[in-house]
SEVEXLO-256966 format. One record per residue: residue in one letter; y, x, z of N, C-alpha, C, O in turn. Coordinates in steps of 0.1 Angstrom, whole numbers, plus 5000, padded with zeros to 4 digits. Layout:
BEGIN
AYXZYXZYXZYXZ/...
// end
This chain:
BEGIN
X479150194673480350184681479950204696479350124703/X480450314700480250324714481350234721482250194713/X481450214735482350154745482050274759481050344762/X483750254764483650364775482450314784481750214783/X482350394791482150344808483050344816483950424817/X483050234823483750164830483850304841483050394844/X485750274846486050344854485650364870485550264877/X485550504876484950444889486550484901487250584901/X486450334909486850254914487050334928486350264936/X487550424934487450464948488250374960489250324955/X488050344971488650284983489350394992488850494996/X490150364993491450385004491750315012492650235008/X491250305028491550255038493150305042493650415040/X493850195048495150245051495150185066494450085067/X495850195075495650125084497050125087497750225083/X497550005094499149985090499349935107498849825110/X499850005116499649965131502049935133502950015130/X501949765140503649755145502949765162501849735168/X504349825164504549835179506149825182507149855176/X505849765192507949725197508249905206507649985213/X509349875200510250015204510849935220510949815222/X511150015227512049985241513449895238513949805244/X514049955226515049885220514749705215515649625212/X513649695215513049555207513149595188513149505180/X513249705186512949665171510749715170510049765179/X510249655153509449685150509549865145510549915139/X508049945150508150065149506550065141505650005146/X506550135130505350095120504850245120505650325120/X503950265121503350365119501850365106501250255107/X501350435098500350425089499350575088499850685086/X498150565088497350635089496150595076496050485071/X495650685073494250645062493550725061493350815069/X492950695049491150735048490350725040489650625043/X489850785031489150755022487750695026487350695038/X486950635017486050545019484550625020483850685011/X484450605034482750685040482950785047482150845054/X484850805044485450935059485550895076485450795083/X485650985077486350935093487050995099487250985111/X487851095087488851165089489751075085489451025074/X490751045091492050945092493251085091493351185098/X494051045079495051125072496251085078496350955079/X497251135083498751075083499551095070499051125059/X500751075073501851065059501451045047500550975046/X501951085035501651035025500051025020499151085025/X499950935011498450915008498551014988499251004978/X497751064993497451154979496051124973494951134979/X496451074959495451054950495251204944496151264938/X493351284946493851344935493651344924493151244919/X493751454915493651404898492451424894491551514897/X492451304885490751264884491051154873492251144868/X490051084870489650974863489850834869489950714865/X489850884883489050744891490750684893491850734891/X490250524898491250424897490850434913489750464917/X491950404919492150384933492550224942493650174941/X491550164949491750024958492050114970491550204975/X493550024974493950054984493949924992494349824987/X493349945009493249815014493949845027493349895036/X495249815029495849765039495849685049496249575047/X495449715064495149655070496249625085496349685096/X496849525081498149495098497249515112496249445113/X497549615122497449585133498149545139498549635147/X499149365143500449405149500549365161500349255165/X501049505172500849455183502649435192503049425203/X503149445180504649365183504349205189503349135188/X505549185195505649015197506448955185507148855184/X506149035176506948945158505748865153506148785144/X504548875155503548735151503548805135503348715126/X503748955130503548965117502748935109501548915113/X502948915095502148895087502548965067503648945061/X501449015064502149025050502348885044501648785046/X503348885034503448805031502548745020501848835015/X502548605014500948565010500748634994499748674989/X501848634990501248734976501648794976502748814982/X500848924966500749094970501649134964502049244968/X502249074953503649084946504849124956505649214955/X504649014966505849004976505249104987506149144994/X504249154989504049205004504449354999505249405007/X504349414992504349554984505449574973505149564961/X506549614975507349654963507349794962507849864971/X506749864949506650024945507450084934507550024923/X507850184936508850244925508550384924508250444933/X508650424913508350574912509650674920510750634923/X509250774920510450844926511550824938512250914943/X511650744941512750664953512150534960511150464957/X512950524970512050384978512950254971514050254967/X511650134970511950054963513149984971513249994984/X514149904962514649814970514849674963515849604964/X513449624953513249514947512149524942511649634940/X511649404937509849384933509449544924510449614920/X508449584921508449644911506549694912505949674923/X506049744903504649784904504449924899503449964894/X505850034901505650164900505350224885504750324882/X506050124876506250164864504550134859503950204851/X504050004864502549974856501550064868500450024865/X501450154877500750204884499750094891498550094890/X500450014898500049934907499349764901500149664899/X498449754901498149654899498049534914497549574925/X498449394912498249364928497249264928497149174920/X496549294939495349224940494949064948494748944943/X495049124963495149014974495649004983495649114988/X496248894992496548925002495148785009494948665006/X494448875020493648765030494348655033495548645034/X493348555034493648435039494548435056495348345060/X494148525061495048545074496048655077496448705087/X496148655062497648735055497548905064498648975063/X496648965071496949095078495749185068495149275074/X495549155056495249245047495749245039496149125037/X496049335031496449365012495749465007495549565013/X495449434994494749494986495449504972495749414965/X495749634970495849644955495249784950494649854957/X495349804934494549884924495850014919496849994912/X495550104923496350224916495750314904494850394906/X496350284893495450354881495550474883494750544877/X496650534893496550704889496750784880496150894880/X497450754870497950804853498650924853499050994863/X498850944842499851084841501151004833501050904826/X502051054836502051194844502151204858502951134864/X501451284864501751284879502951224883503851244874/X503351154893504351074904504051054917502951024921/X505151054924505050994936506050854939507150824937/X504850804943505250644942506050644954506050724963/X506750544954507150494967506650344972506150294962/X506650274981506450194981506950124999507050205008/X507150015000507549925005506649815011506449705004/X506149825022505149655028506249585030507449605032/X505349475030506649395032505849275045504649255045/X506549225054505949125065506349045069507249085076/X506448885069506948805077506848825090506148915094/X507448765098507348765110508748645121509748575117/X508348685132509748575140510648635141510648755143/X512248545139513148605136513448685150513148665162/X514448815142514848865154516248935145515948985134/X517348955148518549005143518448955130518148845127/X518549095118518549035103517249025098517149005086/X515949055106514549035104514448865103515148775109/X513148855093512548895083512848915074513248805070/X513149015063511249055064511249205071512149295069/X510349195077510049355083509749465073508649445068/X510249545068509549655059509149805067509249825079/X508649885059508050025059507750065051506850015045/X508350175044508250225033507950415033508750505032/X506550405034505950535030505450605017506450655013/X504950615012504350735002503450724994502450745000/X503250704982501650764976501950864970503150864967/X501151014964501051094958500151094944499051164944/X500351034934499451054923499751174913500851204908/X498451234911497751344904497851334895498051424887/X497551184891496851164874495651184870494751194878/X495551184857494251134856493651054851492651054844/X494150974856493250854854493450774842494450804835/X492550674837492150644827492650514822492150424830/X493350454812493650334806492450254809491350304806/X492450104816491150024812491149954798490049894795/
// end
């Protein structure tokens, strides 16, 4: 009886920067990167098709006066949906597995298996922060691109 080999595991840096607009709302902007690059990508993040399982690690820079934070579990900080932007919990039809959020809540970590059939996820951060009009929760809701690929564990 043979057993697979274990799947390999790639890192995706994302960097997640708030800044206040002149108006006072939060203005989010997101940049990334694969792991050992230093080429930093804009807009959507594209997985491509492969085998490999994808950690994506989110990191808040917030230089708003909203004191953000994701919120403490990754369930809540991240809602993803295939095809459209989420507007309630969801893990992208099983894509997304959720991992962590840091102890000082300005990281998240989750696992994207990358399956077929290809999709583009959508997805949703989600942040606490101090109130301001109908805020909290702060959202941003950008992109992933999956290829497929990838492998059942």
């Amino acid at each position: 009886m043979s057993s697979k080999p274990p799947v390999e595991v790639k890192k995706i840096h994302v960097d997640v920067e708030a800044t206040m607009t002149q108006s006072g709302d939060v203005r989010f902007q997101c940049r990334w990167k694969n792991d050992g690059s230093n080429d930093w990508e804009c807009g959507p993040i594209e997985l491509p098709r492969g085998p490999e399982h994808y950690r994506l690690i989110f990191d808040l820079d917030d230089k708003s006066d909203r004191g953000l934070e994701f919120y403490e579990r990754p369930e809540d900080a991240i809602y993803v949906k295939v095809g459209s932007c989420p507007t309630e919990a969801g893990d992208g039809d099983g894509q997304i597995a959720f991992e962590c959020v840091d102890v000082n809540k300005k990281k998240l970590t989750i696992k994207d298996f990358n399956q077929d059939p290809p999709r583009d996820l959508h997805y949703m951060l989600r942040f606490t922060g101090n109130q301001h009009g109908a805020c909290p929760p702060y959202e941003h809701d950008p992109e992933i691109i999956n290829k497929g690929g990838g492998t059942v564990e």
